[in-house]
C-alpha positions in Angstrom: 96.8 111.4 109.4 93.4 109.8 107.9 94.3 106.6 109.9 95.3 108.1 113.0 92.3 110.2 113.8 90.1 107.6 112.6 88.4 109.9 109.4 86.4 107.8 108.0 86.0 110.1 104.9 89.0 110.9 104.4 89.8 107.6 104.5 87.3 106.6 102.0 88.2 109.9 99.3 92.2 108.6 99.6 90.9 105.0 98.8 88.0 106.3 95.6 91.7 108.4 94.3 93.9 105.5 94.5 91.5 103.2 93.2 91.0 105.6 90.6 94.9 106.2 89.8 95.4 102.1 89.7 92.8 101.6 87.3 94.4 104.1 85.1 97.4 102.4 85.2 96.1 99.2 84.7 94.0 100.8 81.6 97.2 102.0 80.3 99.4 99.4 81.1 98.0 95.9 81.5 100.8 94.6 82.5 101.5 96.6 85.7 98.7 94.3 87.2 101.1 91.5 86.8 104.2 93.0 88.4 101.7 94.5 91.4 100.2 91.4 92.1 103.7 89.5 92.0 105.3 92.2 94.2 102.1 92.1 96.8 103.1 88.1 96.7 106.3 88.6 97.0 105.6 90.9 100.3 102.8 88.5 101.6 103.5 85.0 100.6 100.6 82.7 100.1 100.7 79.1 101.8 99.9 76.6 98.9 95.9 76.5 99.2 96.7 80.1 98.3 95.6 82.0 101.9 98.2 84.6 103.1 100.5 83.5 105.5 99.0 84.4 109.0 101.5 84.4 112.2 100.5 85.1 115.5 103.1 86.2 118.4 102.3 86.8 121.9 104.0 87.7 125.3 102.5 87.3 129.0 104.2 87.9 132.1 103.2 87.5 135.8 99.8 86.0 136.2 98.5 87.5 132.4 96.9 85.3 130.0 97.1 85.1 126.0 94.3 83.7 124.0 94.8 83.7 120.2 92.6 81.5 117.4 93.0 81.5 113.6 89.0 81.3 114.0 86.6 80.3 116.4 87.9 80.2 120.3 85.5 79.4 122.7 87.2 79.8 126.5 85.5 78.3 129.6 87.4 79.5 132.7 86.2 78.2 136.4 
């Protein structure tokens, strides 16, 4: 696959085609839009400023360390 082998053209025709067959479907029925964006909610709630929902899960064993940051992390280790 496109993803898998890391095609970056291929990856960008299979985008410019679906792109292409959405905004036909869109053209031809407006209301699609609607359903799409309420099933893509539905799939990936917002929180109520309206960003996705972001979750973060980590495991460390032994002596391993996990950082994680919804942003900046700045780590100072002596």
């Amino acid at each position: 696959m496109a993803t898998e082998s890391d095609d970056q053209e291929m990856l960008n025709e299979l985008r410019a085609q679906w792109e292409g067959q959405l905004r036909r479907l869109f053209l031809a029925h407006p209301a699609a839009a609607g359903e799409l964006r309420r099933l893509l909610d539905e799939l990936s709630p917002a929180d109520a400023a309206g960003r996705p929902a972001i979750g973060q899960h980590a495991t460390a064993s032994g002596q391993a360390r996990v950082y994680q940051a919804g942003r900046d992390q700045h780590i100072t280790e002596r």
